[in-house]
Backbone as ProteinMPNN parsed JSONL, in Angstrom:
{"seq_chain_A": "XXXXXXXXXXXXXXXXXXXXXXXXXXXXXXXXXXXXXXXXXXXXXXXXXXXXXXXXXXXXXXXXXXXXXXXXXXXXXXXXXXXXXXX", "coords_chain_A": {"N_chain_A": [[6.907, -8.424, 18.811], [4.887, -11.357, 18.715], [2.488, -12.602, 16.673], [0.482, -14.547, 15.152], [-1.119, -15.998, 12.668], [-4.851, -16.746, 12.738], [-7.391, -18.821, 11.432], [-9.749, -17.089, 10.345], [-8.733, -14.697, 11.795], [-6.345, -12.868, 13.275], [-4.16, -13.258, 15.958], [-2.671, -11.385, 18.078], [-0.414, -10.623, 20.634], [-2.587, -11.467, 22.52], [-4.811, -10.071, 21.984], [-7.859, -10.102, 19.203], [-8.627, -9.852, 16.614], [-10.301, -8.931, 13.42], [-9.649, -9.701, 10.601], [-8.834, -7.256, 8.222], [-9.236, -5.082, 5.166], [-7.452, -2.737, 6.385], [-5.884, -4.025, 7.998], [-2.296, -4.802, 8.88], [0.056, -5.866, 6.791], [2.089, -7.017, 8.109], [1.073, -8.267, 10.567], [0.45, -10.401, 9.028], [2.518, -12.091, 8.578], [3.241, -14.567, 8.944], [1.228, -16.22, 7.93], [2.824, -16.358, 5.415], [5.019, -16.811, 3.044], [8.542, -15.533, 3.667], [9.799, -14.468, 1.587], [7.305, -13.099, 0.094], [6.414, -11.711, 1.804], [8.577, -9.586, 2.179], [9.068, -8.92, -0.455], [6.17, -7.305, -0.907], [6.676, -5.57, 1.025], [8.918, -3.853, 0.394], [8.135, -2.703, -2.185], [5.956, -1.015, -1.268], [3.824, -1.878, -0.309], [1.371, -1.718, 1.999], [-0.922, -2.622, 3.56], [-3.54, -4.779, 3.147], [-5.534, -3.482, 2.123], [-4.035, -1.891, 0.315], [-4.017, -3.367, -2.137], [-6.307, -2.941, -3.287], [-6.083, -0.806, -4.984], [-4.03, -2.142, -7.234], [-3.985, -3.804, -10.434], [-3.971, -7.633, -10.905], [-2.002, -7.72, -12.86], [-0.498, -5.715, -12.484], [0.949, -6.779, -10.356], [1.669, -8.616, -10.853], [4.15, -7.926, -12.716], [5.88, -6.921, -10.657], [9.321, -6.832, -9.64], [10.559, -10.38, -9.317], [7.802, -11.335, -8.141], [6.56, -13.536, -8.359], [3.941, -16.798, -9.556], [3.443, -18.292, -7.772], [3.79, -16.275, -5.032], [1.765, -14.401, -5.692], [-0.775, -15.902, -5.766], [-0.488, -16.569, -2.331], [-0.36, -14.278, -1.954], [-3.098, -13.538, -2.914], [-5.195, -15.256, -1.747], [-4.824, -14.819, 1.498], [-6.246, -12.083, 0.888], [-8.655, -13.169, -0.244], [-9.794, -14.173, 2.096], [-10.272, -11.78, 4.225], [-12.252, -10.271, 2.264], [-11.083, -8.678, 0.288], [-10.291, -7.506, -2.455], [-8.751, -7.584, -5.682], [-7.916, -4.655, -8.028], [-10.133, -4.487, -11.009], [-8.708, -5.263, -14.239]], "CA_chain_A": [[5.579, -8.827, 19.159], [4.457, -12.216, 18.336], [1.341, -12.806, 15.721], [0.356, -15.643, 14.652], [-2.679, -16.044, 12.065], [-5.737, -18.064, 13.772], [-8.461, -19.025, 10.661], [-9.878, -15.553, 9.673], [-8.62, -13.514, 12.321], [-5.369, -12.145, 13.879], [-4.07, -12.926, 17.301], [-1.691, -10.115, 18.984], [-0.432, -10.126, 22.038], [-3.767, -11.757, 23.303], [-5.943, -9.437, 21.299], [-8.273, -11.061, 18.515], [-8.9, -8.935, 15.914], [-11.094, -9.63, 12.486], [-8.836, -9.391, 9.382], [-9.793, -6.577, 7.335], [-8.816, -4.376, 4.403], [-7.05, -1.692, 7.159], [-4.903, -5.028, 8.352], [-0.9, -4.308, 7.959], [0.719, -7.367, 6.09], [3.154, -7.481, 8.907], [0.289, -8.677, 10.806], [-0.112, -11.611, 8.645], [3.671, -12.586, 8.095], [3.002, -15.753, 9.386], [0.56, -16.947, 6.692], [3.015, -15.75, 3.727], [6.432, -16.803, 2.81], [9.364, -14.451, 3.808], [10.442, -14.14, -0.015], [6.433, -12.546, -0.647], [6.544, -10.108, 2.846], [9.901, -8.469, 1.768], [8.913, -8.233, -1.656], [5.581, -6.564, -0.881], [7.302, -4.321, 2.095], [10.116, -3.009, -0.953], [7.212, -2.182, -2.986], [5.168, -0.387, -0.729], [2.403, -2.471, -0.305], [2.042, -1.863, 4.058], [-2.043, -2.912, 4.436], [-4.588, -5.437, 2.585], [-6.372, -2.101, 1.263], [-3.358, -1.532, -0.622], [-4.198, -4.104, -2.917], [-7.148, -2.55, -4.025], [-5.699, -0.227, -5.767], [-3.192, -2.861, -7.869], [-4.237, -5.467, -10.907], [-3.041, -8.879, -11.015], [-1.265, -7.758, -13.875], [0.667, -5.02, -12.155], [1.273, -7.187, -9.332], [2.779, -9.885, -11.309], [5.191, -7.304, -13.264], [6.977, -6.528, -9.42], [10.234, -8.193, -10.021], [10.469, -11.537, -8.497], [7.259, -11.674, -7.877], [5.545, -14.997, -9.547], [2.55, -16.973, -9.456], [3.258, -18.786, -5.894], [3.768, -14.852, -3.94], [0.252, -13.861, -6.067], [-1.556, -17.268, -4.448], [-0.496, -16.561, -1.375], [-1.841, -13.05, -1.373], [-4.789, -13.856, -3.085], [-5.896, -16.45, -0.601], [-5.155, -13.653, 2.712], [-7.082, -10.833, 0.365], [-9.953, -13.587, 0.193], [-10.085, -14.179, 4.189], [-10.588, -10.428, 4.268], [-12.77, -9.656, 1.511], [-10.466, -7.856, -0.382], [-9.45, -7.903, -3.994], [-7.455, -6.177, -6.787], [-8.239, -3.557, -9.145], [-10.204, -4.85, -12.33], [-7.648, -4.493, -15.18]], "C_chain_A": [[5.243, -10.097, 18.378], [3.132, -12.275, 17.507], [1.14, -14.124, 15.066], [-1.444, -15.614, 13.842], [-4.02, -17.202, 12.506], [-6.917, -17.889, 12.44], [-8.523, -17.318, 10.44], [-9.504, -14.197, 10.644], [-7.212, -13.479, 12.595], [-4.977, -12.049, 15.11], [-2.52, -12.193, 17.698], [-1.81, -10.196, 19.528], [-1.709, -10.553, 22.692], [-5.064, -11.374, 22.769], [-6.284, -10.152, 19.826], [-8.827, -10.254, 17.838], [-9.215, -9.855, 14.213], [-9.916, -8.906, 11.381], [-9.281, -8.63, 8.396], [-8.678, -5.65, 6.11], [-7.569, -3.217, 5.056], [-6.003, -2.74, 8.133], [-3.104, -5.401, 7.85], [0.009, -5.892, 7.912], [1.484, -7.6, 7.476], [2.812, -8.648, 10.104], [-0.173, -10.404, 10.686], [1.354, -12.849, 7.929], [3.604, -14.064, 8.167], [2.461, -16.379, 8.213], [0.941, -16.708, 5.482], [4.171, -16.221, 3.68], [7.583, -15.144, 3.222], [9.681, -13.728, 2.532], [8.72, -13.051, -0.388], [6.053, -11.594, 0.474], [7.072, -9.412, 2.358], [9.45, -8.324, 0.672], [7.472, -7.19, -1.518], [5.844, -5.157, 0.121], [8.219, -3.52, 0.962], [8.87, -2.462, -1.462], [5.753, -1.599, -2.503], [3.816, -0.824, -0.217], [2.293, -2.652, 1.575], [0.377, -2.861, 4.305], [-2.842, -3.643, 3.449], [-5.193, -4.157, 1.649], [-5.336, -1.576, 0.15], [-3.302, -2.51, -1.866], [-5.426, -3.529, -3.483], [-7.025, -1.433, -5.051], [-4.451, -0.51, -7.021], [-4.217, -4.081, -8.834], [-3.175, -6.161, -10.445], [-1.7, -8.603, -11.703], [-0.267, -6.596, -13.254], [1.531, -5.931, -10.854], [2.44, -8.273, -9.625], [4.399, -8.85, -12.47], [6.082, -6.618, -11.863], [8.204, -8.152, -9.598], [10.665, -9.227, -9.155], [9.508, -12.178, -8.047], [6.447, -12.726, -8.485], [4.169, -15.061, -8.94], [2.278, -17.487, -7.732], [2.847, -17.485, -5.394], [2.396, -14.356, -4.549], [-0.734, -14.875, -5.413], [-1.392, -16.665, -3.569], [-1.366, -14.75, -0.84], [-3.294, -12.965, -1.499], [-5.625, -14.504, -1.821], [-5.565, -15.631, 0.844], [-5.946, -13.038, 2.013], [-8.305, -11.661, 0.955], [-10.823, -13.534, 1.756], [-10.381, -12.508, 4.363], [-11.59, -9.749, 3.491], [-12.634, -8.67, 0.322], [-10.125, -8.195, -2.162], [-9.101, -7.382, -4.519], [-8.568, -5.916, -7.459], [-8.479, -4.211, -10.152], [-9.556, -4.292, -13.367], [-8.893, -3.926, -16.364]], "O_chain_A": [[5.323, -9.899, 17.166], [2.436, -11.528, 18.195], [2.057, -14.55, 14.365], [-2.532, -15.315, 14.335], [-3.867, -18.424, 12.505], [-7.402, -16.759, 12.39], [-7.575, -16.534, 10.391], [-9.828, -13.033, 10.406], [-6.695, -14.365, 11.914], [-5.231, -10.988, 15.68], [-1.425, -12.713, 17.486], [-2.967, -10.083, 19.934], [-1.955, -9.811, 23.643], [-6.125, -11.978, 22.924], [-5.373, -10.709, 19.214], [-9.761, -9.711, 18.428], [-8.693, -10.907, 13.843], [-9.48, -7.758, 11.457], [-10.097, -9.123, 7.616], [-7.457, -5.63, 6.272], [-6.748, -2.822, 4.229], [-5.342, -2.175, 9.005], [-2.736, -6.024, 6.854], [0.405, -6.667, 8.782], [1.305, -8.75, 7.876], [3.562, -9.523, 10.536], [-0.697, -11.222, 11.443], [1.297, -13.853, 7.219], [4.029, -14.684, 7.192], [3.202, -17.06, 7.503], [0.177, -16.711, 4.517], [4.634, -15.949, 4.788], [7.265, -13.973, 3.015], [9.804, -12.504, 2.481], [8.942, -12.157, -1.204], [5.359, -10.634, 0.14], [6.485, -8.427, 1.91], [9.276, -7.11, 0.569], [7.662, -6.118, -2.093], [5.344, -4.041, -0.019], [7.94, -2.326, 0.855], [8.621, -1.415, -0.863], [4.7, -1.678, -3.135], [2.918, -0.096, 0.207], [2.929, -3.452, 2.261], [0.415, -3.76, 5.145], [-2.89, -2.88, 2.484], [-5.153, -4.18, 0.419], [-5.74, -0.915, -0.807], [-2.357, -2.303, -2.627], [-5.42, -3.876, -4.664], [-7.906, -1.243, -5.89], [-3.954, 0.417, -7.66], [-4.94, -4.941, -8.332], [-2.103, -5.857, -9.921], [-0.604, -9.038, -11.35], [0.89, -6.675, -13.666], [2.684, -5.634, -10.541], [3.479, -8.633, -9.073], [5.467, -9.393, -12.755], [6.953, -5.789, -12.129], [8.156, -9.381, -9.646], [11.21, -8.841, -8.121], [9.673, -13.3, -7.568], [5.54, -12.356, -9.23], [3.485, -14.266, -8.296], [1.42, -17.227, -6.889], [1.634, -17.34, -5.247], [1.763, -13.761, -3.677], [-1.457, -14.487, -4.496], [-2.221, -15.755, -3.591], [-2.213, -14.306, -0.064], [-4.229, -12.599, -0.786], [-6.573, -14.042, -1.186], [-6.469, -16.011, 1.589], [-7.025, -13.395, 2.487], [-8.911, -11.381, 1.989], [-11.873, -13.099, 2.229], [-11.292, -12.558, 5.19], [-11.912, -8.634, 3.9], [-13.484, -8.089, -0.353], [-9.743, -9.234, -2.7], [-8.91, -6.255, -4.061], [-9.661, -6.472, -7.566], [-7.491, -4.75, -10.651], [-9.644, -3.085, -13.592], [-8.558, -3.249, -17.336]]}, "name": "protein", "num_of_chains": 1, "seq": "XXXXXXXXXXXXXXXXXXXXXXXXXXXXXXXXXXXXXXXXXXXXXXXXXXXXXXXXXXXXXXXXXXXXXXXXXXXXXXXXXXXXXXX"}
């Protein structure tokens, strides 16, 4: 299935859907590097909402993961409203 990220929303297959916390990364592959999908798919991370339950600080101790793959999620979380767990 094709996806492509359009400004704050999500187009599928034709359908136009608002980017939200309940939005599965796979969703948003497009707007992320391959190297910071696969590392959040290994480490369980499937939906935006699963970040709310992660600090920065655990996020950055997943191995491989640096400061670029934390940008890039940060900046989807924002478009969504989402954010991490205050450490």
């Amino acid at each position: 299935m094709l996806t492509k990220k359009h400004g704050p929303t999500e187009v599928t297959a034709l359908k136009i859907r608002p980017i939200t916390s309940k939005t599965h990364i796979e969703h948003l592959a497009l707007s992320m590097s391959e190297r910071t999908w696969n590392l959040l798919k290994r480490n369980g991370l499937r939906t935006l909402g699963d970040f709310r339950h992660k600090t920065e600080e655990q996020m950055m101790k997943i191995e491989k993961f640096g400061i670029v793959s934390l940008k890039e999620v940060m900046a989807i979380m924002a478009q969504a409203g989402v954010s991490f767990k205050q450490s």
